[in-house]
C-alpha positions in Angstrom: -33.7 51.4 27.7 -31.0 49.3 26.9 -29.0 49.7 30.6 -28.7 46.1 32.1 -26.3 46.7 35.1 -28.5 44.6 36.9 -31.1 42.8 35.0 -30.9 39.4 33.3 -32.1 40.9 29.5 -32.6 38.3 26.8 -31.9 40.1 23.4 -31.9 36.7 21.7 -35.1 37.0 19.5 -34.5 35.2 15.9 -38.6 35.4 15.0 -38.7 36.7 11.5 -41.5 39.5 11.0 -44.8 37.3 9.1 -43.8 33.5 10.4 -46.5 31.9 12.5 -44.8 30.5 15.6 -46.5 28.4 17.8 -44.6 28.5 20.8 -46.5 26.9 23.1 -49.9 24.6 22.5 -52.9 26.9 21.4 -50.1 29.7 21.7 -49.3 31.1 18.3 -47.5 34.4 18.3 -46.5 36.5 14.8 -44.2 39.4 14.7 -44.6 42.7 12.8 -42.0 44.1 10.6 -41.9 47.4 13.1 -38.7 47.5 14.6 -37.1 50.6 16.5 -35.2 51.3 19.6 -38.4 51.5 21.3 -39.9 48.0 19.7 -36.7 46.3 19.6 -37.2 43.7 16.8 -40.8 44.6 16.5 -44.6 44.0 18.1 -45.6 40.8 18.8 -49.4 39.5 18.4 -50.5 36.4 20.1 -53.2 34.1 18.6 -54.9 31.9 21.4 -56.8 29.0 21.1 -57.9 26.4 18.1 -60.4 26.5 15.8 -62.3 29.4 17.7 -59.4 32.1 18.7 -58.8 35.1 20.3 -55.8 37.5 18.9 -53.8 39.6 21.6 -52.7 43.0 20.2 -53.2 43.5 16.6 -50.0 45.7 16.4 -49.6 49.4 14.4 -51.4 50.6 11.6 -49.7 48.0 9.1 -51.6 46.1 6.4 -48.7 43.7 6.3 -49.2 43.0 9.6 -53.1 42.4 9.7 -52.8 39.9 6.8 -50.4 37.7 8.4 -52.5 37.4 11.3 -55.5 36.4 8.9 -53.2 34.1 7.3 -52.0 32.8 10.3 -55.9 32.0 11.4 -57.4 30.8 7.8 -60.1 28.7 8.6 -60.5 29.1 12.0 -63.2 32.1 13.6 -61.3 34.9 15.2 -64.3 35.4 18.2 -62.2 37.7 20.5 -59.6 40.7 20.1 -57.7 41.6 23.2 -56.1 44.8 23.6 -53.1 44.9 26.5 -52.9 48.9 25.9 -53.1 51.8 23.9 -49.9 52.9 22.2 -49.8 52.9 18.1 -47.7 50.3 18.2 -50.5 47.7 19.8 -53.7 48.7 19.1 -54.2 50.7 15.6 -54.3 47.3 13.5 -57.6 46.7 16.1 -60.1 47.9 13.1 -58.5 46.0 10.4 -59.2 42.8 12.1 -62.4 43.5 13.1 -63.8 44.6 9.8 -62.1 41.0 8.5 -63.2 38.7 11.3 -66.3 40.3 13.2 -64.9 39.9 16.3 -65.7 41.4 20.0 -63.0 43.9 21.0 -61.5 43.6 24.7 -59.9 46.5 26.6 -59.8 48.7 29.5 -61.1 51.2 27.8 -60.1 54.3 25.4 -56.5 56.2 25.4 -56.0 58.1 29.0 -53.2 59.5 31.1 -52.1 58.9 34.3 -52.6 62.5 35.2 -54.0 65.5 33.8 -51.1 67.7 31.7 -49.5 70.6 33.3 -50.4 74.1 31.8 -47.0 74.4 32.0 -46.3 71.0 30.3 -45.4 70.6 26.7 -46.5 67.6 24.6 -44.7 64.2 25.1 -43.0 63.3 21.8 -43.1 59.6 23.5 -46.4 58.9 24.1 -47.1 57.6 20.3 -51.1 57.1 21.6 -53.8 55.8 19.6 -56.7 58.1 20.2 -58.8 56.8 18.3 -59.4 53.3 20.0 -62.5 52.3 21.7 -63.2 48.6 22.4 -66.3 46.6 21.6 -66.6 45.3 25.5 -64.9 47.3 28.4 -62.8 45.1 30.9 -62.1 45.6 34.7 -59.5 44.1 36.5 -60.5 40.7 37.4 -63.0 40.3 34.3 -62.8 36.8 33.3 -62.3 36.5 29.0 -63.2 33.1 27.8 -63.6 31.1 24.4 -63.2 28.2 22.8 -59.9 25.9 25.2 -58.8 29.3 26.3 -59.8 31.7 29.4 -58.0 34.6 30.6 -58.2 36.9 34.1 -57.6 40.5 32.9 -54.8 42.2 35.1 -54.9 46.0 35.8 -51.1 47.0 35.4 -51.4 50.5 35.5 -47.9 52.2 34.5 -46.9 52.0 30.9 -50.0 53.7 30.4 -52.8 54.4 32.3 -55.0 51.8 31.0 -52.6 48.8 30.5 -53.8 45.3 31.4 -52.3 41.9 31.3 -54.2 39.2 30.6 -53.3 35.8 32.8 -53.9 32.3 31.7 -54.5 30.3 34.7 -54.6 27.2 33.6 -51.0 27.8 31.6 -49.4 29.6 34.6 -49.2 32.0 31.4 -49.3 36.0 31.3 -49.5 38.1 28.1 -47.9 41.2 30.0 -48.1 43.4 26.9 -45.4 46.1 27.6 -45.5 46.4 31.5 -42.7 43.4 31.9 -40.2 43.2 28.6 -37.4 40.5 28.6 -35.2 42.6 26.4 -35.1 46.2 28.1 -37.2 48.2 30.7 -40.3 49.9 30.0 -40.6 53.5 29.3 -42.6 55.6 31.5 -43.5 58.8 30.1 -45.5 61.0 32.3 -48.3 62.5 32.1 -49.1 59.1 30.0 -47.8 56.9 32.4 -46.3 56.9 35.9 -43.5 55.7 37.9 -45.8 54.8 41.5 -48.6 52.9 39.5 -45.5 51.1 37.6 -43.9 50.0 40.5 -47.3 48.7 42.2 -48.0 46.8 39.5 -44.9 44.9 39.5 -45.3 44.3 42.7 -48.6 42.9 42.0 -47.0 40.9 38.9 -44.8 39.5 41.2 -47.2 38.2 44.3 -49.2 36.2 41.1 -48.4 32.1 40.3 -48.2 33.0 37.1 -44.4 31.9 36.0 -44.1 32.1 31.8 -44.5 35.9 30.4 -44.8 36.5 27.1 -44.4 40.3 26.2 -45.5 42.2 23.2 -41.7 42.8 22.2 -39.0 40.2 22.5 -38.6 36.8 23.9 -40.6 34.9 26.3 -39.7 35.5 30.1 -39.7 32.1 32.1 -39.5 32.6 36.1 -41.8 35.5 35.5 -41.9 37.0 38.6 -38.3 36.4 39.5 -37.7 38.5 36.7 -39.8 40.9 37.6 -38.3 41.1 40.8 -35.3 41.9 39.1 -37.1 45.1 37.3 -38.1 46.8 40.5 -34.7 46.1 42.0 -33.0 48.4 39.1 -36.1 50.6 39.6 -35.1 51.3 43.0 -31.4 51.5 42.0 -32.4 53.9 39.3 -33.8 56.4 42.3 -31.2 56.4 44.4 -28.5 57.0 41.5 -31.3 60.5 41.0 -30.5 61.1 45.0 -26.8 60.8 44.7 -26.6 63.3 41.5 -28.8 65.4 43.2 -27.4 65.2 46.2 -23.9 67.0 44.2 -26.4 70.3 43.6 -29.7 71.1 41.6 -30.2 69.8 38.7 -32.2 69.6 35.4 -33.1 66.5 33.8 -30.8 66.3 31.0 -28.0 66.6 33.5 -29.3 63.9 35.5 -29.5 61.8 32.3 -26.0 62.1 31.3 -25.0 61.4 34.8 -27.0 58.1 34.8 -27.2 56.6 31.7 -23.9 56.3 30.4 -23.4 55.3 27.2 -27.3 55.3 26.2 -28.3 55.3 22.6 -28.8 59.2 21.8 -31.9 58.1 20.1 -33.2 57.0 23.3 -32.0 60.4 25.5 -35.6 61.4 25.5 -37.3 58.5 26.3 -34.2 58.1 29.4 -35.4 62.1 30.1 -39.1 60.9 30.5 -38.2 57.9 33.0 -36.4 60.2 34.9 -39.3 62.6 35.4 -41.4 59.8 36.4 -39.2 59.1 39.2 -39.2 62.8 40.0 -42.8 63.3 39.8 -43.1 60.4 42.4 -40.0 62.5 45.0 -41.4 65.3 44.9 -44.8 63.7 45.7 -42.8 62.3 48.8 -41.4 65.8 49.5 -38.1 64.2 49.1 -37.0 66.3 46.3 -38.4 70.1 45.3 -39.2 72.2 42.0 -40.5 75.3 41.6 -43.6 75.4 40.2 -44.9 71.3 38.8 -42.7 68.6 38.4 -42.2 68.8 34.4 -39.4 67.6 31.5 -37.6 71.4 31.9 -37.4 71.9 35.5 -34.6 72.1 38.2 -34.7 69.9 40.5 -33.0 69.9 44.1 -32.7 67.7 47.6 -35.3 68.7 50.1 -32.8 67.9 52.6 -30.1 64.9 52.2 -30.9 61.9 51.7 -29.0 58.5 52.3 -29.6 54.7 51.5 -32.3 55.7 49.1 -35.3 56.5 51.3 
């Protein structure tokens, strides 16, 4: 979501989609020709390692894609595949690999939401899930991943998507933080597939780790990692009180609250701006903050419990 009225975003990305870069030693990362508003210039996978490697998100279901990567790694052993989340634009390109390279998939575990859906809740057009992913070796937060000049502490950063991990290299004061921290824009959260409270507490836990240099699976590298994300739940917490303050004016639907907030948004991002704003509203009406009637869903009303000032 391409707001930054108060977030340092770095749009300057010049990584051509197929060119092996290795950005950092035994870091190699290769972009996908996928771009979108949603992707920005595209997915990013990360090769780790020499000789033995491990490959972070294979990206969407893209041929293209998958070869690169294999060309990228020609005469080395691809021994791990590491899987951040569960969106089609990370993990489809997982069985492409594997059928090339024999390697052991990593991962939380299959495709699940934050929540169970609402009978009255229509389908998310923003989810874009791979359902059909299911990893080799499931990981826990904490699990340490190790091959050969490489070992990584999987993260649980729950948010995004239900299942999201980052994986944190020690040793580098590096974190691959998938799409949970993004230098270029915020992340989406889409309810019921991801969700605004376990968002926030995992930047808050992003930000309590030593970890300083981010790379994210769209976009540049983040130094001062947890400054930045900092940063993110700053705006987060701007972004609820600017909800308060509309609907502190009188009820309101989403799509009100939108245009009242996002000024000047990319219309083909309206939806995606609709979803993050129901994720904030899921998490006030939790808080009994703000009321609906019936569950907190994309076509409600929504109104002030009782007036609300500074935020809180």
């Amino acid at each position: 979501m391409a707001d930054n009225d108060d977030v340092p975003f770095n749009r300057n990305f010049p990584l051509a989609a197929g060119v092996v870069d290795e950005v950092r030693p035994g870091i190699r990362r290769v972009l996908c020709n996928n771009p979108s508003p949603f992707t920005f210039t595209g997915t990013v996978s990360y090769i780790l390692g020499q000789g033995k490697v491990a490959i972070i998100d294979p990206g969407p279901d893209n041929e293209a894609h998958a070869q690169a990567l294999l060309d990228a790694v020609r005469g080395e052993t691809v021994t791990h595949i590491l899987v951040t989340h569960t969106h089609r634009d990370h993990s489809p390109n997982t069985g492409r690999l594997k059928a090339a390279t024999g390697a052991t998939v990593y991962a939380e575990g299959p495709h699940r939401a934050s929540r169970p859906r609402y009978e009255s809740e229509k389908h998310n057009p923003e989810s874009g899930v791979d359902r059909d992913f299911v990893p080799d070796v499931t990981v826990a937060d904490g699990d340490v991943i190790e091959g050969q000049g490489w070992q990584v502490e999987a993260v649980a950063t729950p948010g995004h998507t239900a299942n999201h991990l980052a994986f944190a290299w020690r040793e580098r004061s590096t974190t691959f933080v998938g799409d949970h921290v993004m230098g270029w824009a915020t992340s989406i959260v889409a309810p019921p597939d991801g969700s605004m409270v376990d968002y926030m507490a995992s930047l808050e836990r992003l930000a309590a780790r030593p970890e300083e240099l981010y790379f994210s699976g769209h976009g540049p590298e983040i130094p001062e990692g947890p400054r930045y994300t900092r940063f993110l739940l700053r705006h987060r917490q701007a972004r609820e009180a600017s909800i308060l303050h509309r609907l502190a004016k009188g009820e309101a639907d989403i799509p009100t609250m939108v245009r009242a907030i996002y000024i000047g948004i990319d219309p083909r991002l309206t939806t995606a701006a609709g979803y993050s704003v129901l994720a904030h509203l899921e998490d006030l009406v939790a808080r009994g903050v703000v009321a609906t009637e019936g569950d907190p869903v994309i076509g409600g009303t929504y109104r002030l419990v009782s007036r609300v000032t500074n935020g809180e």
